[in-house]
N, C-alpha and C positions, 0 to 999 in steps of 0.2 A: 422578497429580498430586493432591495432598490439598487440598482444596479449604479458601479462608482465608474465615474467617466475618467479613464487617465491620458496625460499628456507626454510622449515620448521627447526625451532629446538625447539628439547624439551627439557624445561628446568629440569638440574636436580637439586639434591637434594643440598644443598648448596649455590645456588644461593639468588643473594640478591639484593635488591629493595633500590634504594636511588634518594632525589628528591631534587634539589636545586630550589630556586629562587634567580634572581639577576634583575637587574634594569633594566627597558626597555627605549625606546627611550624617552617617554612619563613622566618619573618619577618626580613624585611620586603617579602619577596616574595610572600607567602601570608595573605590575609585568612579567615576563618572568619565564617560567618554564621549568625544565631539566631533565627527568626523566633519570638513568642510571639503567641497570641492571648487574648485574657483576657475573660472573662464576666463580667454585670454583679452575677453571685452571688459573683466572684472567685475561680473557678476557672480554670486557663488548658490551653491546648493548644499542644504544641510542631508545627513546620512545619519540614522538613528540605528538602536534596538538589530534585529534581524536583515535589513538591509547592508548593513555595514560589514557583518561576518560575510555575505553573500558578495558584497563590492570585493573585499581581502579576497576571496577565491577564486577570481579573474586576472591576479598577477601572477606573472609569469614560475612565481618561484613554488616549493612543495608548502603549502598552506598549515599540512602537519609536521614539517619539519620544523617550522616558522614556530607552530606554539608550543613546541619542545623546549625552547628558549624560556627560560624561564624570568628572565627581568625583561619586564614588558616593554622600557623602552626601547631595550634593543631591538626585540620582537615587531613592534609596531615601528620604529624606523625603519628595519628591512623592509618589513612589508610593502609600506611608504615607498621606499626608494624604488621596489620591483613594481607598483604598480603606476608611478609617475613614468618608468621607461616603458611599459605597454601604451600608455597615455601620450606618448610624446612619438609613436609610431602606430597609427591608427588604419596600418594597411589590411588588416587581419581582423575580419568580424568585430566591428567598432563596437563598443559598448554607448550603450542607451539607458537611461536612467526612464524611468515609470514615474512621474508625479502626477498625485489627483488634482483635478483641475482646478486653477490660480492656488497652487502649493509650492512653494520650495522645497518641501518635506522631501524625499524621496523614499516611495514606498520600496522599489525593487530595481535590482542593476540585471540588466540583461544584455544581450547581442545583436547583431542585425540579423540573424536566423533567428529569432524571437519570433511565431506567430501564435495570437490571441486567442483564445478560446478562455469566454466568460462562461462565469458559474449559470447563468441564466439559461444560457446554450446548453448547458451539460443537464441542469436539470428537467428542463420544459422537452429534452430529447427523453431521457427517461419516464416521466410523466406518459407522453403519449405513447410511446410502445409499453408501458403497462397497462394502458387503457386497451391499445390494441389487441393485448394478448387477454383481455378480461379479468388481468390481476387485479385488486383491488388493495390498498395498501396505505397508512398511515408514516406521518413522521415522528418517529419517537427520539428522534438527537439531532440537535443543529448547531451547531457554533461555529463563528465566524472571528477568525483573526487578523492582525494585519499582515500574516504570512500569508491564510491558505485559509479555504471552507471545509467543512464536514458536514455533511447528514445524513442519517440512517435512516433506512426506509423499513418497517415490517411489514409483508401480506401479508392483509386481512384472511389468512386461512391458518386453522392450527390443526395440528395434527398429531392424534392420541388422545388418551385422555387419562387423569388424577397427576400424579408426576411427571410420569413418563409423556410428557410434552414437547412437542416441536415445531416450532415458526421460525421460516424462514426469512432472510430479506438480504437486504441491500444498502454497501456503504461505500460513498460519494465522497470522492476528496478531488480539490483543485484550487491552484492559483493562479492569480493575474496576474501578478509581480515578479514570475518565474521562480518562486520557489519550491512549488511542487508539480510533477504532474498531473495531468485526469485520470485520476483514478479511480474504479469501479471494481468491487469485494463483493463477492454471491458467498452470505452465510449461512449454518445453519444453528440456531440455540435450543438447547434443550435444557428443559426444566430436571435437575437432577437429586431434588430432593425437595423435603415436603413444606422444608420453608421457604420455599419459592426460587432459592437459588439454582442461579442458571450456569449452563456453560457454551461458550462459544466453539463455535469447529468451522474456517476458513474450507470453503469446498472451492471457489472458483474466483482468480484474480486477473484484468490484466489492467496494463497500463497506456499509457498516450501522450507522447513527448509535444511540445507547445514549437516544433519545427517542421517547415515545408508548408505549400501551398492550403491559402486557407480554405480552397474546396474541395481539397484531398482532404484534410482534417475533419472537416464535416463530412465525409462520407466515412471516414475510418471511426469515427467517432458515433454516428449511428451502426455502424455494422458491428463495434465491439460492444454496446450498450442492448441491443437486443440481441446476439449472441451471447448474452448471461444472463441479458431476463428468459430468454428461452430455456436456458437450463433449471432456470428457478422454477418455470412451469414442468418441467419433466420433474424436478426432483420429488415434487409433491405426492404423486401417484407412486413414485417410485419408494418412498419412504415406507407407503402404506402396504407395498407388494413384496418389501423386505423382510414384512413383520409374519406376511404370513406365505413364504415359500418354504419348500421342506425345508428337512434339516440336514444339516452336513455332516455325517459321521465320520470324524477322520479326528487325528493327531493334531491340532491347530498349532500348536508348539513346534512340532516337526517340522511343517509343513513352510511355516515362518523362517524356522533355521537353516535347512538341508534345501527348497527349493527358491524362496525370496531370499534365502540371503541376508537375513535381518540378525545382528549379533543374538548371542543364545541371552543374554541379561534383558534382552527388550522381547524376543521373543515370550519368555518365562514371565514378564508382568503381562503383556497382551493376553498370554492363556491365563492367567489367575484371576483376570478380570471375569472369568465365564464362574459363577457358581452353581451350577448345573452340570451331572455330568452325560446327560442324555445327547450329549451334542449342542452342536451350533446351529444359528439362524441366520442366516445373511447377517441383519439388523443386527443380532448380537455381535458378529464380528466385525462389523461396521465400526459401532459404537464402541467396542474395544481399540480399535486401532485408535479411532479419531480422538478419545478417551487421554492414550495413553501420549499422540501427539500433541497433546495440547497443556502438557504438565510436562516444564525444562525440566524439572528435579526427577522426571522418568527419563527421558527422552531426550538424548544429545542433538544439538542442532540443524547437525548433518541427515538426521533422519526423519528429522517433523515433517517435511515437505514432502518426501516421498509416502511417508505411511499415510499422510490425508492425500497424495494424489492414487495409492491406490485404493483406500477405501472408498473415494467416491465413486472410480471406476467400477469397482465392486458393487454398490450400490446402482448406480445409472445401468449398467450392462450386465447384469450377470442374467434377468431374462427367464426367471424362474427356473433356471439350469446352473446353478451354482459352480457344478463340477466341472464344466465344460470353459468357463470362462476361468477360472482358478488353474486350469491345465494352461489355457492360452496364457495368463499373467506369468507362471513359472517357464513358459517358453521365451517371455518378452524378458524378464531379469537373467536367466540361462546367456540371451543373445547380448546381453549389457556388461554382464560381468566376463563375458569373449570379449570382446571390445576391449576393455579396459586392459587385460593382457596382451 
């Protein structure tokens, strides 16, 4: 990936914010918008696409309240007007525009707590602590925009076999423009039927704001990138240890309702998922929760997160002792739902 060199300026005081529309290809169905910014030397800079919603969200006023307004020019002259008085008192985290080198384009509006972290950084850090840990792993998705990058990485290891398949990996989002942060996703997919369709299940997220010292960032940013490649190396063996630990003889239904706390309608699909009535397997109630977390039309919002952060816990710690850790989980939601009263 060729790395794009950009040039910071900070806008000073005087600068001024003006936005045309004119008629697009499409009209009278299709408006086209121009944003220009202008220096008090009377130079100016053009604001496009994606940057320009990003420029509007740095004036002072509520940005959604602004496109509730429903005739645009009113909408875009407020905006206008709140974002020329931020501009015209530049004591407060000065805005900086991002343009690629000998560009007037500007890719990205940012602040003076802006600090950099390229895609290059983020991935060549990844690369070698998968090298380090002996993962071995392919790219299978890349795309690059003028917002933000993406790639998905899969280990080279799969695990199972005929359907019932699972590979694991890892998805890489960042921009340089300040539109998103670095973001690093530990997944895991499984093959869930025999024409090859797959399903994803989110096991481990965090994120990395593009603020504070840029050799804090580099240290915070190797230590969250192999604290999830490290789990990807545990999760492997752990996947295999899931399939074959006893079985759990209990009430799964119950146990979901009267001691997680999970409503009785989410409860009642997680248990229908088991068509077996000889009991549970780690793995199968794994796969039931992550199953059912991962289908909105099962599963309201509020509890996706939680049923994939216990399943994975399930998974990574249960320690061929099923029952012992499932007592500990109903003591930790027991002490959550105190709390909450």
């Amino acid at each position: 990936m060729q790395q794009q060199i950009y040039q910071d300026l900070e806008l000073p005081k005087g600068s001024q914010v003006h936005v045309f529309r004119f008629r697009g290809k499409q009209w009278p169905h299709h408006l086209e918008q121009w944003t220009k910014i202008t220096l008090p030397d009377g130079s100016y800079y053009e604001v496009r696409d994606s940057a320009e919603s990003q420029l509007w969200s740095h004036c002072d006023g509520n940005l959604r309240d602004l496109r509730k307004v429903r005739d645009w020019r009113i909408r875009n002259l407020r905006a206008q007007e709140l974002l020329n008085q931020r501009l015209s008192d530049q004591s407060r985290n000065p805005l900086i525009l991002r343009l690629p080198e000998g560009s007037r384009q500007v890719a990205g509006v940012v602040t003076s707590l802006y600090t950099e972290v390229t895609h290059t950084e983020v991935f060549e850090t990844v690369e070698m602590l998968l090298k380090a840990n002996g993962l071995e792993y392919k790219v299978i998705h890349e795309i690059e925009t003028s917002r933000k990058t993406m790639r998905t990485l899969m280990l080279d290891q799969q695990i199972g076999e005929g359907i019932d398949t699972h590979t694991v990996g890892l998805t890489l989002t960042n921009s340089e423009t300040g539109m998103a942060s670095v973001g690093v996703y530990l997944y895991v997919r499984r093959q869930i039927c025999s024409n090859g369709m797959m399903a994803n299940t989110g096991i481990h997220s965090q994120k990395l704001r593009h603020i504070g010292d840029k050799t804090e960032l580099q240290t915070e940013l190797w230590r969250m990138i192999e604290q999830t490649i490290q789990s990807a190396s545990f999760l492997i063996p752990a996947i295999n240890a899931s399939k074959n630990t006893c079985v759990i003889q209990m009430d799964v239904e119950r146990f979901l309702t009267k001691d997680l706390h999970y409503p009785d309608h989410l409860s009642r699909t997680i248990s229908q998922r088991q068509g077996q009535h000889e009991g549970w397997t780690v793995y199968g109630l794994v796969n039931a929760m992550t199953w059912v977390a991962s289908h909105h039309d099962q599963c309201a919002k509020s509890y996706q997160l939680k049923l994939q952060q216990d399943a994975h816990r399930l998974l990574m710690e249960h320690n061929d002792d099923p029952f012992t850790f499932l007592k500990k989980l109903r003591h930790e939601h027991e002490k959550e739902e105190a709390a909450k009263v």
